[in-house]
Each structure stands twice: as C-alpha cells, then as structure tokens.
N, C-alpha and C positions, 0 to 999 in steps of 0.2 A: 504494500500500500504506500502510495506516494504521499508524503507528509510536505508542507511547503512553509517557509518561515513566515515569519508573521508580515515584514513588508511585501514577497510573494502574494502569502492570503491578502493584504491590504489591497495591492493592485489588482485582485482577481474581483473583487467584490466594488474596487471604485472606492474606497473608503481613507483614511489618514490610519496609521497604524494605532494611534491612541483609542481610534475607534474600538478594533476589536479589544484593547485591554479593557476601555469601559464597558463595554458587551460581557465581557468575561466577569467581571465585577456584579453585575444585575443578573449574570445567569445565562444568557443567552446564550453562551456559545462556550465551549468548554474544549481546549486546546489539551494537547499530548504535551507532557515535561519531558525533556530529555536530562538527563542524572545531572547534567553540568547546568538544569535550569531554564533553560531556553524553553519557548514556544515554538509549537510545532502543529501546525492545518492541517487536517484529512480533506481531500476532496468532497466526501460524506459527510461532513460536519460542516461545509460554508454552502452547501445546497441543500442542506437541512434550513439551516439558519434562512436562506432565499426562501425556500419554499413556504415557511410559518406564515409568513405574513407579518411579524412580529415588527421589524424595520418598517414596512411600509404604513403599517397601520398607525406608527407613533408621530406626532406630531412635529415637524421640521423644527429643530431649536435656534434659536438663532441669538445676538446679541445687537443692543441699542450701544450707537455711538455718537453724540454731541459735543460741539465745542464751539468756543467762541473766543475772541483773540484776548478781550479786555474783563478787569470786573464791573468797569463799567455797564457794558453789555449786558454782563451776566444778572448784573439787577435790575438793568431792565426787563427783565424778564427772557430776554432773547435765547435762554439754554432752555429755561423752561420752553419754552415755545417749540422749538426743535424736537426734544426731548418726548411732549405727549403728540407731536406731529407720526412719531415713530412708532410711538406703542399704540395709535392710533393704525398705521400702517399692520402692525403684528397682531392686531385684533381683526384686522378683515382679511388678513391672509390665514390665519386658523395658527399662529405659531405660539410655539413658547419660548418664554423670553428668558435665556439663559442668564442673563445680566445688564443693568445696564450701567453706561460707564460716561465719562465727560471729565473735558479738558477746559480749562482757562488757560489758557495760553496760545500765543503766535502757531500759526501754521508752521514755520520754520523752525521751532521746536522741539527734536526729537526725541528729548527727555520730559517726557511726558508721561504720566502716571497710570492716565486712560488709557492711552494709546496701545504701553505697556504692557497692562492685564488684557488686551483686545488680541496681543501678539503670541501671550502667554496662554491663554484659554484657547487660542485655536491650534496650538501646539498640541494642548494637552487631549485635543479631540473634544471638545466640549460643547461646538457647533458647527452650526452649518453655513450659515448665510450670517454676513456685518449688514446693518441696516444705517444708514448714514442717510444725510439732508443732503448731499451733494458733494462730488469729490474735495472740493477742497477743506471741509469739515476733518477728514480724514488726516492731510498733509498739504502742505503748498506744493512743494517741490518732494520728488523721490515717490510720488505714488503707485509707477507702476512696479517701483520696487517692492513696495508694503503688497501690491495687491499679486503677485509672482509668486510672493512668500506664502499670504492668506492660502491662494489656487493649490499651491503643493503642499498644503494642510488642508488640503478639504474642502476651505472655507470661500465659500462667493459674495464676493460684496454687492451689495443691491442700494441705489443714490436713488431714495423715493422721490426728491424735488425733479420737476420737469424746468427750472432754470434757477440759477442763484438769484439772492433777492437785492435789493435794490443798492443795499449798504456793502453788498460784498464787492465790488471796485475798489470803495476808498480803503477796506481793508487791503486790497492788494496792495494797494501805491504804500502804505504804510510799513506794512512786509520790503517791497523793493523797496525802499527808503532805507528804512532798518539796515538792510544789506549795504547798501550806501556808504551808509554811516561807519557801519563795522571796518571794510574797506580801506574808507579815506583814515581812519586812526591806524590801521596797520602801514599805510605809504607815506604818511606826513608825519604823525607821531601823535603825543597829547599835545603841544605844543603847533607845530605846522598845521593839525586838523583842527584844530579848535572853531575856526572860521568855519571850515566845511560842515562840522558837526551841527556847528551854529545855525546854519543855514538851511539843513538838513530837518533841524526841530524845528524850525518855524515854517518848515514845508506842509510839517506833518500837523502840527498846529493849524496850519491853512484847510485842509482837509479836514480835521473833525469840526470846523466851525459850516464848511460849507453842509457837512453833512446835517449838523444841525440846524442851519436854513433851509436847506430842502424836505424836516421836516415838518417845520415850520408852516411851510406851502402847504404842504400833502392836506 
C-alpha cells in the first residue's frame, strides 16, 4: 500500500499541509506514524475523507482584515466602518469568521501586528479566504508578494469594495510623501534635509486640510 507524506497528501486533496494536521486534530482523518514520527496518507484514507462529505458540508472559514493609516481615522469611525462592511460581506456569503484582525498604521508598514496574525493563521491552516475593503487595506507596496505567500497556504484573498473610496488618494500622496521624506534624510542628512523635510510636512499638511474641505462640501 502506497502511503504518501503529508505535503504529497496536501497536494493531492488541494489543501495547505496544516490543513490535514487540523483534520487530524477534530478526527477527520487519521494518518499512519512511522516509528521516527512522521505522517504518512493511504490513498484509502484521503478518498475516504472526499467521499464523507464532511469538508464540503463545513462552512468556508475565512478571516476579516481592516486598517487605516491614522488614529485619527480610526475615531472616526473609519475601521469600524470597514470592519462591519466585512462581517457584513461573511454573513451573506454563509462563512465563519475565523478572526478578525486591524491595523492603525501606514500601508508601508510591515511590522504590523494585524497583518502578522493574518500571515500566521494562514500558515497554520486556519482559513481559507482574507476578506479585505480593497487591496490597498492589505499593503501599499509588496502585495503580490503577501498575496503569492496567502495562495501557497491555501488562503484566497477576496477585496469586497468595487472601488477605493474617496479619501484613499490623499492617503497615497501621504504614503509617497513619507517615502520622500525618508529619502531626502538618508542623501542630505539631518542637517542638509531639514529644508526638504520641511517642505515635505507642509505638503502633507496641505493634503489633510484639502481633504477636510472636501468634506466640508460633500
């Protein structure tokens, strides 16, 4: 009888290898030990597991992910807002909601706490599908990198918004600013950038007043 390793079995069934260990966990599926430990598939035992119906019949799990550059933002309500947009979304799709997670901080941030546990939970096979407001939520820059890594755990990201919303622009230029700034202190110094720096925050300063006249209008 042919026995096949657990990333084997993973690839055989479509699944991230953590998967079968949490199957293994609830009962599902119950692998061969080899004396030194290892896991070890029967072919008998992963078309057993297909044929229950036991996978299909369970609910897609998935995880909520929001975030927003400022706390200004965030008291405005703007995470909330995102936030029940999405569990909003996981109640009309029928899922369960393995977690949900949110960042305060710049897109360009990669040390981020949310982001983090979003990277680590689909490691550990814990879902299926990331539910975000729109890529950029997710990262500025490097997303198809995060979403390459998701794909080879499993996990598919799904951007419920059909376009970013109005404010997300001056977020950008704020972002490319930022970079800017970072930049001109590493070529001029604290000293020679100071001027650029200078110029740079009152760029950005220009931006959140305009954004605050525009909704002044609305």
């Amino acid at each position: 009888m042919e026995l096949l390793t657990i990333s084997k079995a993973a690839k055989k069934l479509g699944v991230h290898p953590n998967s079968l260990r949490n199957w293994e966990k609830r009962g599902l599926i119950k692998p061969v030990r080899l004396p030194g430990g290892q896991r070890r598939y029967s072919m008998d035992e992963l078309n057993r597991l297909l044929s229950s119906g036991q996978l299909s019949s369970e609910p897609e799990a998935v995880v909520l992910y929001a975030r927003v550059s400022t706390k200004k933002q965030a008291d405005a309500g703007n995470l909330d807002r995102q936030m029940e947009q999405l569990r909003q979304y996981a109640r009309e799709k029928g899922f369960t909601v393995k977690a949900e997670l949110t960042d305060v901080a710049s897109g360009l941030n990669q040390k981020r706490r949310g982001l983090a546990n979003v990277l680590k939970l689909a490691e550990q096979g814990e879902y299926k599908k990331l539910l975000i407001e729109y890529p950029d939520r997710l990262a500025r820059f490097g997303y198809a990198y995060i979403e390459r890594h998701l794909k080879y755990c499993g996990v598919e990201i799904t951007a419920i918004a059909e376009k970013e919303p109005a404010d997300a622009q001056a977020e950008l230029v704020r972002d490319l600013l930022s970079i800017v700034t970072s930049f001109s202190a590493r070529l001029y110094g604290a000293r020679g950038g100071k001027k650029v720096r200078q110029g740079f925050r009152e760029l950005i300063a220009g931006v959140g007043a305009d954004e605050e006249a525009e909704k002044e209008t609305d």
